[in-house]
N, C-alpha and C positions, 0 to 999 in steps of 0.2 A: 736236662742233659741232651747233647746233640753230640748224633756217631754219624761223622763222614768216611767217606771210602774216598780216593781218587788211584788214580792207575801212570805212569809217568812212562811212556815206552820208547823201548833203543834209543829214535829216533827223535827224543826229547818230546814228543806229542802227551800233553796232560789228559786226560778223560775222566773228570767226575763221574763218579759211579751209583752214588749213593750218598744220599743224606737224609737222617730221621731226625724226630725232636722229639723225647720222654716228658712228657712235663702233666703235670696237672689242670685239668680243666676246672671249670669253674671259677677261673682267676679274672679280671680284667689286665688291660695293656698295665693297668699301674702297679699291680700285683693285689689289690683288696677281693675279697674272695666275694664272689657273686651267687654260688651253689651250693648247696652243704654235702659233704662227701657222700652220703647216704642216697643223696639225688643223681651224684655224677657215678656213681659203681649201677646205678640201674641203666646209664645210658651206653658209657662209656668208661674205658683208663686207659688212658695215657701214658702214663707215672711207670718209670724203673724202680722197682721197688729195694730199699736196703738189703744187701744181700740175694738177689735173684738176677740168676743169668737167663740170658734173652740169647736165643741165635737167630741168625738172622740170615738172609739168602738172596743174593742180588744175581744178576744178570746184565752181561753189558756187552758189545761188542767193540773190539779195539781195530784199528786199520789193518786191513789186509797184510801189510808188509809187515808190521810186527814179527819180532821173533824174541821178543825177552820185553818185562815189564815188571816195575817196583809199584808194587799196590802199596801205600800205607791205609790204614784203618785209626781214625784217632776218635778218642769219648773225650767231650769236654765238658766240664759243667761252668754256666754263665749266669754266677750269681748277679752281676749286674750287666746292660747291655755291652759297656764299654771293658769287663773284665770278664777273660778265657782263663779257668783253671784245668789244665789238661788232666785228664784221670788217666789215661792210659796210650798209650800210642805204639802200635805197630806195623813194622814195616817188613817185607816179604820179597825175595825176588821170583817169578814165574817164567821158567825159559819155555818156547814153543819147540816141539820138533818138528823139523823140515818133512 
């Protein structure tokens, strides 16, 4: 699963904010598994688990002159490389005051 963040303000200026990747290790690029899960939970997870929410906390800064900005936030999951199944997408507007 991969959650991007971007930022689109007044002034049409894009700002990527944020991008992660949930995925499981132990896989190669072709997806045949390289690690048994008992070996990858002692190093490391990666993995969104069924049912568990994840918050998450970014920080960015957008141009000076900004004064309103449409974040969208999307979770997609790509079962293959060439296919995006959106899970969720939301979009938000954030006005600044003067």
């Amino acid at each position: 699963m991969v959650l991007e963040a971007t930022a689109r303000t007044d002034t049409g200026t894009v700002v990527p904010l944020v991008k992660r990747e949930y995925r499981e290790i132990g896989l190669d690029l072709d997806g045949r598994q390289r690690m048994g899960s008992w070996e990858i939970k002692e190093i490391i997870d990666l993995s969104l688990q069924p049912g568990k929410s994840v918050r998450e906390k970014f920080v960015t800064e957008l141009p000076a002159e900004t004064r309103s900005a449409e974040v969208e936030v999307k979770l997609s999951l790509w079962p293959s490389p060439e296919r995006e199944i959106v899970v969720e997408r939301i979009v938000r507007k954030i006005v600044f005051e003067p």
